[in-house]
C-alpha positions in Angstrom: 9.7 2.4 9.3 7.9 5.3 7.4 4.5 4.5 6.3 2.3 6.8 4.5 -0.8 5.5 4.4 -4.1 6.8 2.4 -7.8 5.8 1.3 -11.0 6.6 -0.3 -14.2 6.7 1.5 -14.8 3.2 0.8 -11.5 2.3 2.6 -11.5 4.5 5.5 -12.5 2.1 8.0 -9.7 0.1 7.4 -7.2 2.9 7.0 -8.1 4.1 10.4 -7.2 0.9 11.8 -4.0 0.2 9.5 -2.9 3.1 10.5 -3.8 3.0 14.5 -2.3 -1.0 14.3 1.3 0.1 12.6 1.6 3.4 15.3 1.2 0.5 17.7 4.1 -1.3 16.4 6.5 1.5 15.8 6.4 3.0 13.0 6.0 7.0 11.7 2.4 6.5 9.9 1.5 10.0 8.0 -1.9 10.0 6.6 -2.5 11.6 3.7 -6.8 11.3 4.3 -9.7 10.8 3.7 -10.4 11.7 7.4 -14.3 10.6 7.0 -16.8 8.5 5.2 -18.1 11.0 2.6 -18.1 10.3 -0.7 -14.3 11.0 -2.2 -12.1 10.8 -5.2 -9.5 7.9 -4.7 -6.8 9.8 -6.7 -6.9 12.6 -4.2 -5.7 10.4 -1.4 -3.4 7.7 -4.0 -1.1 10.4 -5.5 -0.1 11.9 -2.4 0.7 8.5 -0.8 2.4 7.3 -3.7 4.4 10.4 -3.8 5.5 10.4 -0.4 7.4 6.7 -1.3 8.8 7.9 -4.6 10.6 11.2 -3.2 11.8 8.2 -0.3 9.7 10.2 2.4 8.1 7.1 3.0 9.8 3.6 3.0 6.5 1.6 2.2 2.7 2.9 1.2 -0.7 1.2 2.0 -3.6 2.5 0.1 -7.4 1.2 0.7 -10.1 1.4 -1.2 -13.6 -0.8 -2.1 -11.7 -3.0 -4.7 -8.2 -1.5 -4.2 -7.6 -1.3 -8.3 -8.4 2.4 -8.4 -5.7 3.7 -6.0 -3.7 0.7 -7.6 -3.7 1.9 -10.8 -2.8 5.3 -9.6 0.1 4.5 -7.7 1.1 2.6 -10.3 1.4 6.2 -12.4 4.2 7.1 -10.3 8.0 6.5 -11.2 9.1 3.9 -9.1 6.5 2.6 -7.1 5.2 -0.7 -7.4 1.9 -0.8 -5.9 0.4 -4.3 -5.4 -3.3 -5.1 -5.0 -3.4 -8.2 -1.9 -6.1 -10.0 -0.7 -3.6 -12.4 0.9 -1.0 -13.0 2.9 1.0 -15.5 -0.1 0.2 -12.3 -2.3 1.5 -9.6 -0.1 4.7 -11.9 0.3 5.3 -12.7 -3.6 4.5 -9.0 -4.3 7.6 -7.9 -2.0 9.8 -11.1 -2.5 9.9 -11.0 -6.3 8.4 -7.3 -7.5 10.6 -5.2 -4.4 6.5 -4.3 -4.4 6.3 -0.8 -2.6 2.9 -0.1 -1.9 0.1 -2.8 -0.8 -2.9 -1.6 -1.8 -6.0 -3.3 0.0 -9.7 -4.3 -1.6 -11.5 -3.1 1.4 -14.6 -4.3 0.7 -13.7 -7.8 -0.3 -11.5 -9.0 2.5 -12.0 -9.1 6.2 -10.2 -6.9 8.7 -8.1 -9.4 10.3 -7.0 -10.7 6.7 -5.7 -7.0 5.8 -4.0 -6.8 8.6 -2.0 -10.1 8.1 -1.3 -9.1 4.7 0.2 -5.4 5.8 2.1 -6.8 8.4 3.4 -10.1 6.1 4.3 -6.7 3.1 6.3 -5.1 5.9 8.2 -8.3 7.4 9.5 -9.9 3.8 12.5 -8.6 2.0 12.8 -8.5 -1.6 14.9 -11.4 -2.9 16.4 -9.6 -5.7 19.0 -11.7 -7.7 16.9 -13.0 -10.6 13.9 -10.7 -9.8 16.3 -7.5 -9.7 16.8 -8.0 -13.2 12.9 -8.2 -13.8 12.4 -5.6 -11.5 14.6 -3.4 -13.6 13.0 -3.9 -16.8 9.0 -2.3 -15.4 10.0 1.5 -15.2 9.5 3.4 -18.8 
């Protein structure tokens, strides 16, 4: 798969390693930054990841930040993504089985490591089960 993947300087740690753990299973990772711990704008690195799944250059998204709502939210902006905020693995499933969730965007300072990683790799794994929730899913774009 195609991943772009992104973060603030609050989620860099964990980008670096989302990103370094998905290479290591396969898939194209594009980073989109930040590419160090100073102090950034979360938009700067969302927008770019979030655009990278709308235009389809990208088949999913992860985003990190401290409490993942920012780059949440700002996904969110785009036209047909669906970014999720997980801090577990039933959340990252539910997110892609009944949104067709897009982007997983992770609260990096609330979660362990290990736990992000589970929750990634459970986002990647589940299909969306459309019926019902195609309908739903439908309905969210403006």
């Amino acid at each position: 798969m195609k991943i772009a993947i992104g973060s603030d300087h609050a989620g860099f740690d964990y980008k670096k390693r989302l990103a370094d753990y998905l290479t290591l299973q396969g898939h194209h990772v594009t980073d989109f930054g930040t590419y160090s711990l100073d102090s950034v704008d979360y938009p700067d690195f969302a927008h770019p990841v979030a655009s990278a799944v709308e235009t389809l250059e990208a088949d999913f998204g992860v985003l990190c930040c401290g409490s993942g709502q920012g780059v949440c939210i700002t996904a969110n902006k785009h036209q047909d993504v669906r970014a999720a905020l997980v801090w577990g693995r039933e959340l990252a499933e539910l997110s892609r089985q009944h949104n067709n969730a897009n982007v997983i965007c992770i609260p990096a300072r609330f979660i362990a490591y290990e736990i992000a990683e589970t929750c990634v790799q459970t986002f990647l794994d589940t299909p969306f089960e459309a019926g019902r929730h195609a309908t739903r899913v439908g309905k969210i774009s403006c």
